[in-house]
KEGU-887053 format. One record per residue: residue number from 1; x, y, z of N, C-alpha, C, O, CB in turn. Coordinates in Angstrom, 1 decimal. Glycine has a CB too. Layout:
+---------+--------+--------+--------+--------+--------+--------+--------+--------+--------+--------+--------+--------+--------+--------+--------+
| drenkol |   n_c1 |   n_c2 |   n_c3 |  ca_c1 |  ca_c2 |  ca_c3 |   c_c1 |   c_c2 |   c_c3 |   o_c1 |   o_c2 |   o_c3 |  cb_c1 |  cb_c2 |  cb_c3 |
+---------+--------+--------+--------+--------+--------+--------+--------+--------+--------+--------+--------+--------+--------+--------+--------+
|     NUM |      X |      Y |      Z |      X |      Y |      Z |      X |      Y |      Z |      X |      Y |      Z |      X |      Y |      Z |
...
+---------+--------+--------+--------+--------+--------+--------+--------+--------+--------+--------+--------+--------+--------+--------+--------+
END
This chain:
+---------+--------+--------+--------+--------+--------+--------+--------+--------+--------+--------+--------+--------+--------+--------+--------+
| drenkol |   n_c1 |   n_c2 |   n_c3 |  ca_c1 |  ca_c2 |  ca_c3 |   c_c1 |   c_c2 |   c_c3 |   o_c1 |   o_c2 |   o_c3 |  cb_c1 |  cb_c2 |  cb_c3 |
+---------+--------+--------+--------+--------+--------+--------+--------+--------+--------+--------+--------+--------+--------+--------+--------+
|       1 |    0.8 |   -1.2 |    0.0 |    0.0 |    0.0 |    0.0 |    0.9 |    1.3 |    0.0 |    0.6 |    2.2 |   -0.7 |   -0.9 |    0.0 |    1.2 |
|       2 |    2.0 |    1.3 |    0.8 |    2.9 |    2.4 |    1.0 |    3.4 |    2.6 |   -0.2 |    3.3 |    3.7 |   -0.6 |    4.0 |    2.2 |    2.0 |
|       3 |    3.9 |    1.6 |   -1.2 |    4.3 |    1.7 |   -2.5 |    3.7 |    2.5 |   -3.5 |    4.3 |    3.5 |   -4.1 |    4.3 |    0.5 |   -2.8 |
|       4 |    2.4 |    2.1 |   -3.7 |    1.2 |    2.8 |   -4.6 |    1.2 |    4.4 |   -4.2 |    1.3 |    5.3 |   -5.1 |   -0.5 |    2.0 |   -4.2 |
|       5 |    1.0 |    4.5 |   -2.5 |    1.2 |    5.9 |   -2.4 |    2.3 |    7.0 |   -2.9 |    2.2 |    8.0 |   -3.6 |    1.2 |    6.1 |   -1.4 |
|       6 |    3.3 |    6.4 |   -2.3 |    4.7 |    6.7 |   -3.1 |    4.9 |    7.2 |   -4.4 |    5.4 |    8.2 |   -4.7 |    5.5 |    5.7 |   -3.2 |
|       7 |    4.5 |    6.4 |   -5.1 |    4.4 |    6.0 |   -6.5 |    3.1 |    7.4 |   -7.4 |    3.1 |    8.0 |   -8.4 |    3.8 |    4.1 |   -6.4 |
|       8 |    2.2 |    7.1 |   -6.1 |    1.4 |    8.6 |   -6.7 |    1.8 |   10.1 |   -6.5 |    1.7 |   11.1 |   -7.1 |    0.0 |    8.7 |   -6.1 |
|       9 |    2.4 |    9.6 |   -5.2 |    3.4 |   10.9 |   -4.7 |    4.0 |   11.4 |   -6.0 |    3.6 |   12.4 |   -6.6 |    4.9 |   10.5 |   -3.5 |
|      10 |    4.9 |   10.5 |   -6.4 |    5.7 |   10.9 |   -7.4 |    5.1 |   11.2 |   -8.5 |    5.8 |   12.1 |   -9.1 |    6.5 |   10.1 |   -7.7 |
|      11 |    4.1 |   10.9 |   -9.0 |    3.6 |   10.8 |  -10.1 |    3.1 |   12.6 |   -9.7 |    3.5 |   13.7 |   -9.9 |    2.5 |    9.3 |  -10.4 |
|      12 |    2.6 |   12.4 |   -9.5 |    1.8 |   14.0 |   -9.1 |    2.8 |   15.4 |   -8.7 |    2.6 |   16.6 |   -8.8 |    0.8 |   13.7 |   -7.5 |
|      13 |    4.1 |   14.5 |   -8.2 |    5.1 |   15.9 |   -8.1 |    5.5 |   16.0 |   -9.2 |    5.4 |   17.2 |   -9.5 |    6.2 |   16.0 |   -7.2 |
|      14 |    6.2 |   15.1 |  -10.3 |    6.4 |   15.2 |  -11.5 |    5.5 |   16.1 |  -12.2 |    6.0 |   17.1 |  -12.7 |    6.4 |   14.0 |  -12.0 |
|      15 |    4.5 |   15.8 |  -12.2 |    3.4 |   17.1 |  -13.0 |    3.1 |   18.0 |  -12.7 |    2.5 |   18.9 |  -13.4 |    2.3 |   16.9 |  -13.2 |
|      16 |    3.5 |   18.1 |  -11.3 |    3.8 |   20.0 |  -11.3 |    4.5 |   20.3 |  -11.5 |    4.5 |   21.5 |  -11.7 |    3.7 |   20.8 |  -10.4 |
|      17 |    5.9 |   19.6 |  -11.6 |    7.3 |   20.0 |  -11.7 |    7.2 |   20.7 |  -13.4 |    7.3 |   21.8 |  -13.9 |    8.5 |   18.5 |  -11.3 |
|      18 |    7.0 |   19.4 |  -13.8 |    6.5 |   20.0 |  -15.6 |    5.6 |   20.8 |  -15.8 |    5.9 |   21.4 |  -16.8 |    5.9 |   19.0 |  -16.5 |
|      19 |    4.6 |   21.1 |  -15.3 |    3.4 |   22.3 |  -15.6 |    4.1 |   23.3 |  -16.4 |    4.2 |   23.6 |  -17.6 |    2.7 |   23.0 |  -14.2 |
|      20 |    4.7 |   23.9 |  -15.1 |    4.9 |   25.2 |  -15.3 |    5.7 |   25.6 |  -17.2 |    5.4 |   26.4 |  -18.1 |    6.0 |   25.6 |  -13.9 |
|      21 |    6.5 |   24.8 |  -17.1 |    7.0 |   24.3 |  -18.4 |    6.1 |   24.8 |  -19.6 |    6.0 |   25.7 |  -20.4 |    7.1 |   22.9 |  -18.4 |
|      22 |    5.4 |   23.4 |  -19.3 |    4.2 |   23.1 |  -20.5 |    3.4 |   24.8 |  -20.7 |    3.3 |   25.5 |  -21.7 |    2.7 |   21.6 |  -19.6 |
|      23 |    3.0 |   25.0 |  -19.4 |    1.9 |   26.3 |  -19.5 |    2.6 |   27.4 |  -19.9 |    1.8 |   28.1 |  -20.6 |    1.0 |   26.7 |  -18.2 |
|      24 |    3.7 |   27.9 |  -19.7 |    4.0 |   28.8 |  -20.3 |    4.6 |   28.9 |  -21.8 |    4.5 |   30.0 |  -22.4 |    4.7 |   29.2 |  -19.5 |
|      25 |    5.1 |   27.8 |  -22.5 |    4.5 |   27.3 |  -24.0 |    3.5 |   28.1 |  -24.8 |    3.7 |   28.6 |  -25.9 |    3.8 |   26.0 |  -23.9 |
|      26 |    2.2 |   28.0 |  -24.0 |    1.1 |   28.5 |  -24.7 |    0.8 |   29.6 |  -23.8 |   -0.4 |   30.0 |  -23.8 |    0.0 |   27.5 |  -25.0 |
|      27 |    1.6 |   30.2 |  -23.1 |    0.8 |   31.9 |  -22.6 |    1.3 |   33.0 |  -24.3 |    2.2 |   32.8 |  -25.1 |    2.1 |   32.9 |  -20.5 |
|      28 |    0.7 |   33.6 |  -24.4 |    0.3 |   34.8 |  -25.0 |   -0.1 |   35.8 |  -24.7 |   -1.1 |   35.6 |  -24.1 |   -0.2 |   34.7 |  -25.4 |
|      29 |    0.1 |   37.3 |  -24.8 |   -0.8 |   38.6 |  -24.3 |   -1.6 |   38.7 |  -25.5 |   -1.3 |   38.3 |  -26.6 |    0.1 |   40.1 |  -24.0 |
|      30 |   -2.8 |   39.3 |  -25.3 |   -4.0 |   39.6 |  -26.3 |   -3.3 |   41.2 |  -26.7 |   -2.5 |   41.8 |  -26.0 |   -5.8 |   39.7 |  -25.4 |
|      31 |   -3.8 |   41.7 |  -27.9 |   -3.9 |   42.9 |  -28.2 |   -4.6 |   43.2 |  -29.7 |   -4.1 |   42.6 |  -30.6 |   -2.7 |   43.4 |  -28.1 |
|      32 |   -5.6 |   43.9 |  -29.8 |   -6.4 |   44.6 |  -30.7 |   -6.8 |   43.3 |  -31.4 |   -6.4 |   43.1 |  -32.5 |   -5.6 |   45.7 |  -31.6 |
|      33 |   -7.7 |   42.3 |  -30.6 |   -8.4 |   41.1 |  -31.4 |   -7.4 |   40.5 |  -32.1 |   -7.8 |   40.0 |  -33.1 |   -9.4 |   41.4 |  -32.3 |
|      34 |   -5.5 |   40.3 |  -31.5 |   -5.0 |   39.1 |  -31.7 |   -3.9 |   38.5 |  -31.0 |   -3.9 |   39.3 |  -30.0 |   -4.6 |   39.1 |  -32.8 |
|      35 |   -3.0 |   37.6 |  -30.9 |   -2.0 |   37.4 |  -30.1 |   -0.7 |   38.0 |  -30.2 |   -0.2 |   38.3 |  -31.3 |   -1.9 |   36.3 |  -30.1 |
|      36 |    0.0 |   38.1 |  -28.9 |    1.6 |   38.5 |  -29.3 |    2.3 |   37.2 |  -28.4 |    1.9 |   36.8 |  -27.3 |    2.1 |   40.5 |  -28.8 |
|      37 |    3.4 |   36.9 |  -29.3 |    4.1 |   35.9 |  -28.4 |    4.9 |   36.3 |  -27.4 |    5.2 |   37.5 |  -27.5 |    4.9 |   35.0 |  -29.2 |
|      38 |    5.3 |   35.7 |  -26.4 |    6.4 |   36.3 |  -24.9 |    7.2 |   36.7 |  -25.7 |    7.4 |   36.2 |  -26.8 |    7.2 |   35.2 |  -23.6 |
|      39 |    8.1 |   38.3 |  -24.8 |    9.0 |   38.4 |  -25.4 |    9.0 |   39.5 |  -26.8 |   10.0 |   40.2 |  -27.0 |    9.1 |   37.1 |  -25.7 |
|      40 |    7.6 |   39.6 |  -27.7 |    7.6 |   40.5 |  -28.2 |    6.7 |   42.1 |  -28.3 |    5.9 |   42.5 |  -27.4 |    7.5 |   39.8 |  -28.9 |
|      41 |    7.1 |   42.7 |  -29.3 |    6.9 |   43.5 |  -28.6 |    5.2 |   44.6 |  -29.3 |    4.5 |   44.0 |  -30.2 |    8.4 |   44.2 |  -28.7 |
|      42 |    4.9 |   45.3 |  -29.1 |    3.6 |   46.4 |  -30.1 |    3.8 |   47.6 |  -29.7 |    4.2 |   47.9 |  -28.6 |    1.7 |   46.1 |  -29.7 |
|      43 |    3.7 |   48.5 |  -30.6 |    2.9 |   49.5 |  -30.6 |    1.4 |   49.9 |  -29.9 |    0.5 |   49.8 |  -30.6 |    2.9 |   49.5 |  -31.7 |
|      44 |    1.1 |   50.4 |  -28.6 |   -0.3 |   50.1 |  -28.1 |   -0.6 |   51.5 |  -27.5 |    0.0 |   52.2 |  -26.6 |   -0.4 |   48.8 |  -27.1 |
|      45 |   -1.7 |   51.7 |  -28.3 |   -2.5 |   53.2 |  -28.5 |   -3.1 |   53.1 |  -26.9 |   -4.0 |   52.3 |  -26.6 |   -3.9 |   53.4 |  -30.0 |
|      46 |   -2.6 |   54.0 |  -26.2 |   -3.0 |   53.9 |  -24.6 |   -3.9 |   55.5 |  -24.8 |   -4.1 |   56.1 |  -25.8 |   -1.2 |   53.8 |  -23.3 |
|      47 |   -4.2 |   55.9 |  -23.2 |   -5.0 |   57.6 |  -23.6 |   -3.8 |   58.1 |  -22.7 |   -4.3 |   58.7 |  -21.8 |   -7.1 |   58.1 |  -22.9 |
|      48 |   -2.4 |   58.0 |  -22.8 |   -1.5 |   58.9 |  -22.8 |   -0.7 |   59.0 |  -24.5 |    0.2 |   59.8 |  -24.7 |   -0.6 |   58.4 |  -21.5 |
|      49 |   -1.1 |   58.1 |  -25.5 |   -1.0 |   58.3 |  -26.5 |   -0.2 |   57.0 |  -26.7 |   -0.1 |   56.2 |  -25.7 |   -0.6 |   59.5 |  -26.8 |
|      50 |    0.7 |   56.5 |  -28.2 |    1.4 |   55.7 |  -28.5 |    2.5 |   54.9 |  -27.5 |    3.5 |   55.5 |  -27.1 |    1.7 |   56.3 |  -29.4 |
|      51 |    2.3 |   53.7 |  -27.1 |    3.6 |   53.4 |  -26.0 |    4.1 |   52.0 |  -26.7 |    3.4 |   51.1 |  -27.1 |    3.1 |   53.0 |  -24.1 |
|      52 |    5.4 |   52.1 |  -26.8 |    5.7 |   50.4 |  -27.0 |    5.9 |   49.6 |  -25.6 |    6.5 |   49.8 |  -24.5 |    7.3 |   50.0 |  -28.0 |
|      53 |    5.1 |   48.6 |  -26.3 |    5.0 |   47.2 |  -24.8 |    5.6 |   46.3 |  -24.8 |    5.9 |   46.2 |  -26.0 |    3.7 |   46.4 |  -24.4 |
|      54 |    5.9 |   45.6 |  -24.5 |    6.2 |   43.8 |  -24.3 |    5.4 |   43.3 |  -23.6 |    4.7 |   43.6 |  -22.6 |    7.4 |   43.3 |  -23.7 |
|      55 |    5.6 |   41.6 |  -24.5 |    4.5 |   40.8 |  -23.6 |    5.7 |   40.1 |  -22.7 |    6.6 |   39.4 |  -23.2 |    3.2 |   39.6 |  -24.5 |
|      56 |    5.3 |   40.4 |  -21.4 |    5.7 |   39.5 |  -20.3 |    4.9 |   38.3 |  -19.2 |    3.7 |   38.1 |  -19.3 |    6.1 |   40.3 |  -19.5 |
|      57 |    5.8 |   37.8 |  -18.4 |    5.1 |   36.7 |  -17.7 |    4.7 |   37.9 |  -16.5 |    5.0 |   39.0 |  -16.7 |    6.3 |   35.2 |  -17.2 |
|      58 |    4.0 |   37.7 |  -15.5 |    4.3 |   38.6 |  -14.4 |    3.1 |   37.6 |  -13.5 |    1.9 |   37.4 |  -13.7 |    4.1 |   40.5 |  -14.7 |
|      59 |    4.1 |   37.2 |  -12.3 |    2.9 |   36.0 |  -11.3 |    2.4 |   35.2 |  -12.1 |    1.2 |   35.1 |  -12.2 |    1.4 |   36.6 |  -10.6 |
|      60 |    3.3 |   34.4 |  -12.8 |    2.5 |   33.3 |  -13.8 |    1.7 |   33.5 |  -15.1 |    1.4 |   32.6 |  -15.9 |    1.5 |   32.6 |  -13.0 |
|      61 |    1.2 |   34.7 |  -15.2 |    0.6 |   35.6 |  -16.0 |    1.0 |   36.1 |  -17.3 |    2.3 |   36.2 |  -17.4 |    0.5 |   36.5 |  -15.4 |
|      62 |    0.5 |   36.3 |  -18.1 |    1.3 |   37.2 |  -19.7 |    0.6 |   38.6 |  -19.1 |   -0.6 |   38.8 |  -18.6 |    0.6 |   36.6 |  -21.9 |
|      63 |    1.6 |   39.3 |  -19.4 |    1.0 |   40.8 |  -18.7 |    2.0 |   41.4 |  -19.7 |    3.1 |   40.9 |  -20.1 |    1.2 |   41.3 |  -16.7 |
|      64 |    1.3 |   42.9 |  -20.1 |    2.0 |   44.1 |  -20.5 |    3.4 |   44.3 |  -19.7 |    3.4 |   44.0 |  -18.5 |    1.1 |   45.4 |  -20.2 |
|      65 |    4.1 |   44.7 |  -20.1 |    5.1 |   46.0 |  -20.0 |    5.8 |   47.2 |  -20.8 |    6.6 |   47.2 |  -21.7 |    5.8 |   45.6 |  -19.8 |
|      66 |    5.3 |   48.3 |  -20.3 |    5.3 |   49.5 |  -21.2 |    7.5 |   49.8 |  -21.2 |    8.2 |   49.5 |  -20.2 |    4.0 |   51.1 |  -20.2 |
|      67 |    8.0 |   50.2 |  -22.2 |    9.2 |   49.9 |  -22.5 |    9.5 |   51.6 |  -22.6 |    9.0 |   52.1 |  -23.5 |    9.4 |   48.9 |  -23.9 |
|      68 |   10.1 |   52.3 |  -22.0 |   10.7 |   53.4 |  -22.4 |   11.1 |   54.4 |  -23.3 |   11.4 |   55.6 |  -23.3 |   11.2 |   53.3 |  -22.4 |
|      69 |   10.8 |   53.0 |  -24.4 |   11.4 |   53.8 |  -25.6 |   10.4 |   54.1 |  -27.0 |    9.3 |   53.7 |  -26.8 |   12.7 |   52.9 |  -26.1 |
|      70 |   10.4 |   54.5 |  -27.9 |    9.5 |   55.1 |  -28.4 |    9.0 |   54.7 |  -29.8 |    9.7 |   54.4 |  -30.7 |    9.8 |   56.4 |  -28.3 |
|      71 |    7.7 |   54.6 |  -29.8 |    7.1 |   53.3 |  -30.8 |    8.1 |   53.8 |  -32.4 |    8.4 |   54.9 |  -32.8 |    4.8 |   53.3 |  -31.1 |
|      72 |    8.2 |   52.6 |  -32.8 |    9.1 |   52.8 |  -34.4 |    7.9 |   53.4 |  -35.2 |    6.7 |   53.1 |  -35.1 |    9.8 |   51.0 |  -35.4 |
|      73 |    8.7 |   54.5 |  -36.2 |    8.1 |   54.8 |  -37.0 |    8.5 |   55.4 |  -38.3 |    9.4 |   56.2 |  -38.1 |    7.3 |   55.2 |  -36.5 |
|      74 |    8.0 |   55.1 |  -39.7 |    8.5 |   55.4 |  -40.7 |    8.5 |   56.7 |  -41.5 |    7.5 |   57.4 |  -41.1 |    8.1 |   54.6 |  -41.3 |
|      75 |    9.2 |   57.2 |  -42.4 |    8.7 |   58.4 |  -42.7 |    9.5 |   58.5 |  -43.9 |   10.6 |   58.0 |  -44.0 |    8.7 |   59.4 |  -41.6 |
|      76 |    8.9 |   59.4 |  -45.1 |    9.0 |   59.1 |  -46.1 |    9.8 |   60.5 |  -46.5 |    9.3 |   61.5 |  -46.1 |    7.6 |   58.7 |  -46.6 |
|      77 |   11.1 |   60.8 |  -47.3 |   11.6 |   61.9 |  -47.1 |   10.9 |   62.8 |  -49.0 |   10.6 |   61.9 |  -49.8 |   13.6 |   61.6 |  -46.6 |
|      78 |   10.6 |   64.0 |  -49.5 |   10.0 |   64.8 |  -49.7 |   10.9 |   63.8 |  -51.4 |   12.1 |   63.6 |  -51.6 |   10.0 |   66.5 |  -48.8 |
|      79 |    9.9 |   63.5 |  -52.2 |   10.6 |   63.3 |  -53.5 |   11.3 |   63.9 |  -54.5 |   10.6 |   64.6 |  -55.2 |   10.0 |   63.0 |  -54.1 |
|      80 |   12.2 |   63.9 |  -54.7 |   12.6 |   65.1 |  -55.4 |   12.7 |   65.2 |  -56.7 |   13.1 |   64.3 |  -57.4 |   13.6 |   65.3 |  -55.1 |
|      81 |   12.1 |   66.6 |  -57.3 |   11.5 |   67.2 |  -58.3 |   12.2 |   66.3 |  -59.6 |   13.4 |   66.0 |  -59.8 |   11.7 |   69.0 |  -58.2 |
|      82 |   10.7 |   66.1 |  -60.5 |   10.3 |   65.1 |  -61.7 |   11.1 |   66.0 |  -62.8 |   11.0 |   67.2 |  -62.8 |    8.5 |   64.8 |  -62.1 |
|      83 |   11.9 |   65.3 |  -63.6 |   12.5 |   66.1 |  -64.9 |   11.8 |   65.4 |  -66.1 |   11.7 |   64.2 |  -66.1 |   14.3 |   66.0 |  -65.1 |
|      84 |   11.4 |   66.1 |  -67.2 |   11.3 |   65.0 |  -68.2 |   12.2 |   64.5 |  -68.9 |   13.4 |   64.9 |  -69.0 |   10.7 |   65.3 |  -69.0 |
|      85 |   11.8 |   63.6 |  -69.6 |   12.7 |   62.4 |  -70.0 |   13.2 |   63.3 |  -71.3 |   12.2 |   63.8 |  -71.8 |   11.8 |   60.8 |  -70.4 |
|      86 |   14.2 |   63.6 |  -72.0 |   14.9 |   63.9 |  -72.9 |   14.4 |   63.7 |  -74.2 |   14.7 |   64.6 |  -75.0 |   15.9 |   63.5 |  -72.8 |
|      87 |   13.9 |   62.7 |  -74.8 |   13.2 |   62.3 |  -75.5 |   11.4 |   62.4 |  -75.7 |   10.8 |   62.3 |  -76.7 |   13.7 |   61.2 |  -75.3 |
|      88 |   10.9 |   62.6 |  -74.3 |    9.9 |   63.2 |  -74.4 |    9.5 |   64.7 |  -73.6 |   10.1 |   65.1 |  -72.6 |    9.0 |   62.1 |  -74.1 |
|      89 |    8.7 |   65.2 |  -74.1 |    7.7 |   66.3 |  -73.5 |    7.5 |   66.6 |  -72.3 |    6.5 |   65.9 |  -72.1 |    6.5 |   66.1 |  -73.7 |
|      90 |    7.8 |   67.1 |  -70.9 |    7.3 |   67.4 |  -69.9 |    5.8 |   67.4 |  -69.9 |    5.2 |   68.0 |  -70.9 |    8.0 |   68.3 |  -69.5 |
|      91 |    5.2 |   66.9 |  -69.0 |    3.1 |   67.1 |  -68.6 |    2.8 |   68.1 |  -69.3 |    2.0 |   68.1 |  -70.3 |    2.4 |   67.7 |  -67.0 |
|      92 |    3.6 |   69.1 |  -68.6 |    3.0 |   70.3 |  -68.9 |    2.8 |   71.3 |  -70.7 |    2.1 |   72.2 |  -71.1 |    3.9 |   71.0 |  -67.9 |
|      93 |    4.0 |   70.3 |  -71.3 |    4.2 |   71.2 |  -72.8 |    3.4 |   70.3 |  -73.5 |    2.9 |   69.2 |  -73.2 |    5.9 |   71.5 |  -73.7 |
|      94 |    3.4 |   70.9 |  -74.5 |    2.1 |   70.2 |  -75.6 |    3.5 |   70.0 |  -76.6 |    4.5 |   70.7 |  -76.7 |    0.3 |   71.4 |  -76.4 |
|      95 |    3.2 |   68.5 |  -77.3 |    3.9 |   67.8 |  -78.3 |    4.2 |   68.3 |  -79.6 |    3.4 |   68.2 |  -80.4 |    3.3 |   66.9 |  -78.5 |
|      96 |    5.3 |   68.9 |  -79.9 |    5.3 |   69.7 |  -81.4 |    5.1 |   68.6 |  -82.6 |    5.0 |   67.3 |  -82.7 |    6.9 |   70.5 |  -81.7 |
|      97 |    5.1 |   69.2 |  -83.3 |    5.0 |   68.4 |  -84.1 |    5.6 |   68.8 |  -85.6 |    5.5 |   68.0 |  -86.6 |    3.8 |   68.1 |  -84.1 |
+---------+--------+--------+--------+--------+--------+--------+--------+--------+--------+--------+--------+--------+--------+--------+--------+
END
């Protein structure tokens, strides 16, 4: 009888030992109706305005953390002015002929 207990002992500390493992595998933070994996990061429109986050563990948990630094963003520099092609007409002139 002592054996069987033992034996469940073990069996049952083993699986908590592994849980934690297993469950944090599949944690995720939610944001704007989708997932972000641990570890990465968003852009998240807060009402102090734009913040980048990470998703963290926090108490077993996937929880925010807001990051310091300031969300990436692109920007496009001013094109610079169209010449026409040598061979043809600029828009603006009408075609001789």
């Amino acid at each position: 009888m002592s054996t069987r207990i033992a034996g469940a002992l073990a069996a049952a500390l083993a699986a908590l030992i592994a849980a934690p493992e297993g469950a944090r595998a599949d944690c995720t933070c939610r944001y704007d109706g989708g997932r972000v994996e641990l570890g990465q990061t968003v852009c998240m429109k807060t009402p102090q305005g734009e913040r980048l986050a990470r998703c963290d563990m926090a108490i077993n948990n996937p929880s925010w953390t807001f990051i310091d630094a300031l969300c990436p963003t692109a920007s496009l520099s001013p094109a610079p002015p169209r010449r026409a092609h040598p061979s043809r007409p600029a828009l603006a002139e009408t075609p001789r002929q």
